[in-house]
N, C-alpha and C positions, 0 to 999 in steps of 0.2 A: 541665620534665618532658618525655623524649624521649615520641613516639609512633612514633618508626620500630620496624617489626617485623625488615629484611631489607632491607640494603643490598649488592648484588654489581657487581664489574666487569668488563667485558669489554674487551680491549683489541686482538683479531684483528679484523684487517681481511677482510672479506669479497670472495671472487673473484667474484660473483654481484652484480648489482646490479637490484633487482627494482621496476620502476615500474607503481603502481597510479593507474588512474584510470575511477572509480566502478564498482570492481569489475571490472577489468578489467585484465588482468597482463601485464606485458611482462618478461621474463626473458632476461637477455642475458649472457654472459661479458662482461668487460670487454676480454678481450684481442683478440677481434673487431673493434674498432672502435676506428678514429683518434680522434682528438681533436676533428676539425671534423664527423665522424660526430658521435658523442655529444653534441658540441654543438650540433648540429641538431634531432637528437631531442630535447635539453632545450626549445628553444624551439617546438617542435610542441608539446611537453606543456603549457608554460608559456603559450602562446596558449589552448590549450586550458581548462586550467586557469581561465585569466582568465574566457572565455568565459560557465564556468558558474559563475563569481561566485564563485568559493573563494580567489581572491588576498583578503586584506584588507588593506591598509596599515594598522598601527597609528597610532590619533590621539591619543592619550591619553599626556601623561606621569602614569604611575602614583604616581607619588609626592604630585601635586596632588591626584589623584579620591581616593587613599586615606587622605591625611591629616583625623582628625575632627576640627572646627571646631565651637563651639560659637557661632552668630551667633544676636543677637536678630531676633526674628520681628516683622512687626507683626502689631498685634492689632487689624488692620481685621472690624468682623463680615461674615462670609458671609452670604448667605441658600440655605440649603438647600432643594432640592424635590422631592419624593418621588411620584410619580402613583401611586394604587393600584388593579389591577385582580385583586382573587382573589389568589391569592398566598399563604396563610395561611401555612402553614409556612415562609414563609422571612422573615415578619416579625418572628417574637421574637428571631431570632439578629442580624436588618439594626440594630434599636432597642436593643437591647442593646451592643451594638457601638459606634452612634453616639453612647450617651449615657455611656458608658465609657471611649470611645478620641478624641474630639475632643476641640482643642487650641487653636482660637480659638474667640471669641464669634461666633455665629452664628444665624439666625432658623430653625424650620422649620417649612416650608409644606407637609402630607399633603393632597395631592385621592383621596379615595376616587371614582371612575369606575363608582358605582353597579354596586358588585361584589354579584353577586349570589348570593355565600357569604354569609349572614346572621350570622356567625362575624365576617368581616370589622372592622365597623364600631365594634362595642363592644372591640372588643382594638386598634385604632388608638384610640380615645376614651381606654381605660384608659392608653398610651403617650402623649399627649399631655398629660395631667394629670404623668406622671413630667418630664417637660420643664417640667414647672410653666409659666413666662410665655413664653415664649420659644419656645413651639410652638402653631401652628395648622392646627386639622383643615377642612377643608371636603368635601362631599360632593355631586355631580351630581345633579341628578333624575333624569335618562335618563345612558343609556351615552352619552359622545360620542367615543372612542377617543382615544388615546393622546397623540396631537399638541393635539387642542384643549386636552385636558387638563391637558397639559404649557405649555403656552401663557397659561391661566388663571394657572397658579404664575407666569410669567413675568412677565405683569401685576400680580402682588404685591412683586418684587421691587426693592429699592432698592441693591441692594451687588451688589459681584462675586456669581457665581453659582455653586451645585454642581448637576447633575442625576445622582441614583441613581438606578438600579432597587432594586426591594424584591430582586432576587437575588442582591446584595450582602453582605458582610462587610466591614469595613474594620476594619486595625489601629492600635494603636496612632500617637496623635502624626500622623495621617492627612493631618490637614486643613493642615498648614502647610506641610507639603512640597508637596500638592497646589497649592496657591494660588502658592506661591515664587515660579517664573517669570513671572506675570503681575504680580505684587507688583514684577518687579523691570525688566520689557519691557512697555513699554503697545502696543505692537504682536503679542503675543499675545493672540489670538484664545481659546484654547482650551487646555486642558491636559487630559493622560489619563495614568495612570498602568502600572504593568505589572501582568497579571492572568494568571489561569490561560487563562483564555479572554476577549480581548480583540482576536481580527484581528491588526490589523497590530500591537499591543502586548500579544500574547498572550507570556510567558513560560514555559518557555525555548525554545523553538520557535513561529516566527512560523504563525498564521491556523491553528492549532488549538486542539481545547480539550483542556491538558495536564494527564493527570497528575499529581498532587502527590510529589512527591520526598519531603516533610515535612509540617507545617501550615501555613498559610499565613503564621503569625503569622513561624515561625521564618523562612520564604523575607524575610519582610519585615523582619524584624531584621537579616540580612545585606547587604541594599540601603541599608538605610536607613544603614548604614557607607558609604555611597557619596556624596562630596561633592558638591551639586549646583552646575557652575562654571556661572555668567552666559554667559562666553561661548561654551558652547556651547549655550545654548537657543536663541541666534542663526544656527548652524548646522544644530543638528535640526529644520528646518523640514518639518512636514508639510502633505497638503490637506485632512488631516479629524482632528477627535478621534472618541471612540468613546464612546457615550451611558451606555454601563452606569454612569461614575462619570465624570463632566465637568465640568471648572471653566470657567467664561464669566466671560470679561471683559464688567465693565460698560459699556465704553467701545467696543467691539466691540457689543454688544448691540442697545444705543442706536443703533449706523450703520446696523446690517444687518437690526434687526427679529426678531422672531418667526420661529417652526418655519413649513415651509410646513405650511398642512392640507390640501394635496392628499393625504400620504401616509397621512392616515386613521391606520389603526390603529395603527401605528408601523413601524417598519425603512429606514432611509435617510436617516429626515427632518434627523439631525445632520448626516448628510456633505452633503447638499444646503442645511444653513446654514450646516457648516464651508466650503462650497467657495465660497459666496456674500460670506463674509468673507474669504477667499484673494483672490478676483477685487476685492475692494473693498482691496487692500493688506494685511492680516490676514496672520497664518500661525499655525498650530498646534504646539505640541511635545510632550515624553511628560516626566514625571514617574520619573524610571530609578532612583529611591532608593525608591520606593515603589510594595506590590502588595497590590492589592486581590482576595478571593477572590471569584469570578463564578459563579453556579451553572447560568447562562445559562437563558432561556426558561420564565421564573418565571411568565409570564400567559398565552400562550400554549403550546397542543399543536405535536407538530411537524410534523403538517401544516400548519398556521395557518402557523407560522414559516416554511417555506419557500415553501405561496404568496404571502405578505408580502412573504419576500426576490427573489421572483423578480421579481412586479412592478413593488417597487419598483428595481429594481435599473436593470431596460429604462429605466423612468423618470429615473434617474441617466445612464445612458450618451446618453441624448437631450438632453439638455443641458449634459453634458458630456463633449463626446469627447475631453478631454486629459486625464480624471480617472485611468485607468489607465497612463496615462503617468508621472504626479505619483505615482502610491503605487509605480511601481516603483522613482522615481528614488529616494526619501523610503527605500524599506525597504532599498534599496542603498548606501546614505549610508556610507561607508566611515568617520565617526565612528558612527553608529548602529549599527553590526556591531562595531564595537572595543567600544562598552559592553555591547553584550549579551554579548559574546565575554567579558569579563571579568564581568559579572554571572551568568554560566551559569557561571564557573570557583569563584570565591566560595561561591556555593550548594550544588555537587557536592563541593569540596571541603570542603565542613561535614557534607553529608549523606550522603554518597556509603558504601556500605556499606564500600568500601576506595578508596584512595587512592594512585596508583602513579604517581613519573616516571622516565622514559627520558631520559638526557643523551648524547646522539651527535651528534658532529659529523657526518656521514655519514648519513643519516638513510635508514634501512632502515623502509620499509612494514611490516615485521614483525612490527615495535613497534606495529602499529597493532589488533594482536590483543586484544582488550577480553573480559572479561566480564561478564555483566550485574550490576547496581546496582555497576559499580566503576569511578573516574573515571581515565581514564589519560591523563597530561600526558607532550609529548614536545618537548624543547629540542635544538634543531637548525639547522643553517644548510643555506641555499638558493643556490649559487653561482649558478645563472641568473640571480636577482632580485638577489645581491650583498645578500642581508639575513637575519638573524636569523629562525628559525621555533617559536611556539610552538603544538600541535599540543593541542588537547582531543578525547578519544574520551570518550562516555559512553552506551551502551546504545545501540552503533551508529551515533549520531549524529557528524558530525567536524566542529570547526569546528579553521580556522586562520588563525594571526594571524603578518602578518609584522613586523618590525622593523630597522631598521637600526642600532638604539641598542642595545647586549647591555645595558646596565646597566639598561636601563629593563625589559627582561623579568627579570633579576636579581632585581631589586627586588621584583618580583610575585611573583616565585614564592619570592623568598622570605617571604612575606607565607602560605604557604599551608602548610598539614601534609599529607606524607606517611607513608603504613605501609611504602609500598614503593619503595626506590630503586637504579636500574638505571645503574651508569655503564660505556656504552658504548665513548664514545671521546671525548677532551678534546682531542684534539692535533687544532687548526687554530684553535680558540678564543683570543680574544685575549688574554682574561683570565683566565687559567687560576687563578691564586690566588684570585680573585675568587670565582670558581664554588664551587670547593673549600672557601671560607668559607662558601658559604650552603650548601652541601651540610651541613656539621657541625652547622648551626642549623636543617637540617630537622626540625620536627617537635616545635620549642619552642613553647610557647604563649605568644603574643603579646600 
């Protein structure tokens, strides 16, 4: 069943050749300038470019991340640990969730941190009877914040590990993807998954808290089409997971010890024992097939939270002064940018109120004209770089992916529906039948 609404072609060559970069227009006749002109200015722009981290090399053959595989899991138990401080409202949707949507055997260990919502205690009491054997409540005398607290659970546990916040949701089939990678690399330290708000594995835009495009369930339904391959969790090496939803390796655990409880009430204290398992040979990776929704700063206000983050933050950089070095090389990882870059296309292309691509070989910024809730994909080549470009605009936002393989972007985008398709200019393409076949199958459901 087609979903194309409007497919046109243009096949005039334009005298104007117009380059943008971040907003900033360079409009030239072509007939002004030589060939070793132009090609100067390609590579000022193409330096430039690099510069601010918009070249991406693709790493990914699409045909491997897209094809679904059905592998057995083990069904090693977790031990889940859940710290709870206040929080009410966001623990019937977290327990609900977890007692719905988990998919290995696993123990769960609630520390109530002598919340002092009197609401609290009996509604984790009532949740822990639905877990029948396999969940256990405990509860502080005194408040001891978040780290000792979390630390108690630690000293219960005997398996790999999870740590939640209660301002979590998690979908579907959650726990097996989560665990995957350390199931599969005993040198993983740590695993974290992609969240609406999760830093440096925040989705689809890194170190905010986004926006949902859809619900979370569906955002997670179309990752979870996403093959998780071995060898790249040995590639996406980061220096920290991110606490809201973390899987700890038991073997890791055991080397490198408990949270510090310098950090008190909590903010920092993962990255300061993700970074201490980094330094001890560890590394960390992210979970790219799976998203967890994060309602972020379920115990504390937001002033709590920021003077938390601030101090403990000074206290991260005094002890580590190459840690900002490590999350910029980690969030630049030119495989980490091709998954997102494809997981951001996936997603909009499912949800995106319309769905538009542009085929030019000559690639005109023009095309770069979006509007909002509509995803506009733009296939093009890049003569400076000598490689394939595939171009996602989405609510202003641009990413771009280069390629030097055309079948390999073929392949993806024919993987996707569009309503609107714009054929530019084919002539300089190599495989022009090629194109012209997935052009006819835009728009089938796959």
């Amino acid at each position: 069943m087609s979903l194309v609404k409007k497919i046109t072609f243009e096949t005039e060559h334009s005298l104007v050749m117009k380059y943008q970069i971040f907003g900033i227009c360079y409009l030239k006749k072509q007939w002004l300038y030589t060939k070793r002109m132009v090609y100067l200015f390609g590579i000022l722009i193409g330096v430039r470019d690099y510069c601010y981290k918009r070249y991406i090399p693709n790493k990914i053959n699409f045909k491997n991340i897209l094809q679904i595989c059905v592998k057995k899991q083990k069904k090693e138990t977790i031990d889940i640990i859940i710290p709870v401080y206040n929080g009410y409202d966001y623990l019937n949707p977290l327990f609900e969730s977890l007692l719905k949507n988990t998919d290995l055997p696993f123990r769960l260990f609630i520390i109530d941190d002598c919340s002092p919502d009197e609401r609290v205690y009996p509604l984790l009491q009532k949740w822990v009877n639905k877990f029948s054997n396999n969940a256990f409540l405990f509860q502080n005398e005194k408040n001891l914040g978040f780290v000792k607290t979390v630390n108690f659970g630690l000293s219960k546990a005997q398996n790999h590990v999870v740590l939640l916040n209660t301002d979590i949701v998690v979908p579907k089939n959650w726990l097996s993807r989560l665990m995957s990678p350390i199931f599969n690399n005993n040198r993983i330290a740590s695993v974290t998954p992609f969240s609406n708000g999760g830093t440096l594995y925040s989705f689809p835009e890194l170190y905010i808290n986004n926006p949902l495009i859809t619900n979370y369930q569906n955002i997670d339904d179309c990752l979870a089409k996403l093959e998780i391959n071995n060898s790249f969790s040995k590639k996406l090496i980061f220096p920290t997971g991110i606490g809201f939803c973390m899987a700890i390796n038991k073997k890791a655990l055991a080397s490198v010890g408990y949270l510090d409880e310098v950090f008190g009430r909590g903010y920092g204290e993962e990255n300061d024992w993700c970074m201490r398992a980094y330094n001890s040979g560890y590394f960390h990776t992210v979970a790219y097939n799976l998203f967890v929704w994060h309602n972020q700063g379920g115990s504390f206000d937001k002033k709590d939270t920021k003077d938390l983050m601030d101090k403990n933050c000074k206290l991260l950089s005094q002890r580590y002064s190459d840690y900002g070095k490590l999350l910029d090389k980690s969030e630049n990882n030119p495989l980490y940018q091709s998954i997102m870059f494809l997981a951001r296309l996936i997603v909009f292309n499912k949800y995106a109120k319309e769905s538009k691509i542009v085929i030019d070989y000559d690639f005109n910024t023009d095309t770069l004209i979006s509007t909002k809730n509509t995803l506009l994909v733009v296939l093009s080549y890049n003569k400076l770089y000598k490689s394939y470009v595939l171009t996602q605009v989405y609510n202003d936002d641009v990413h771009i992916l280069f390629d030097k393989d055309l079948d390999n972007l073929l392949y993806l985008v024919g993987k996707m529906e569009f309503n609107i398709i714009n054929i530019k200019n084919l002539s300089g393409f190599k495989n022009v039948k090629k194109i012209e076949t997935v052009i006819k199958n835009f728009g089938e459901i796959k």
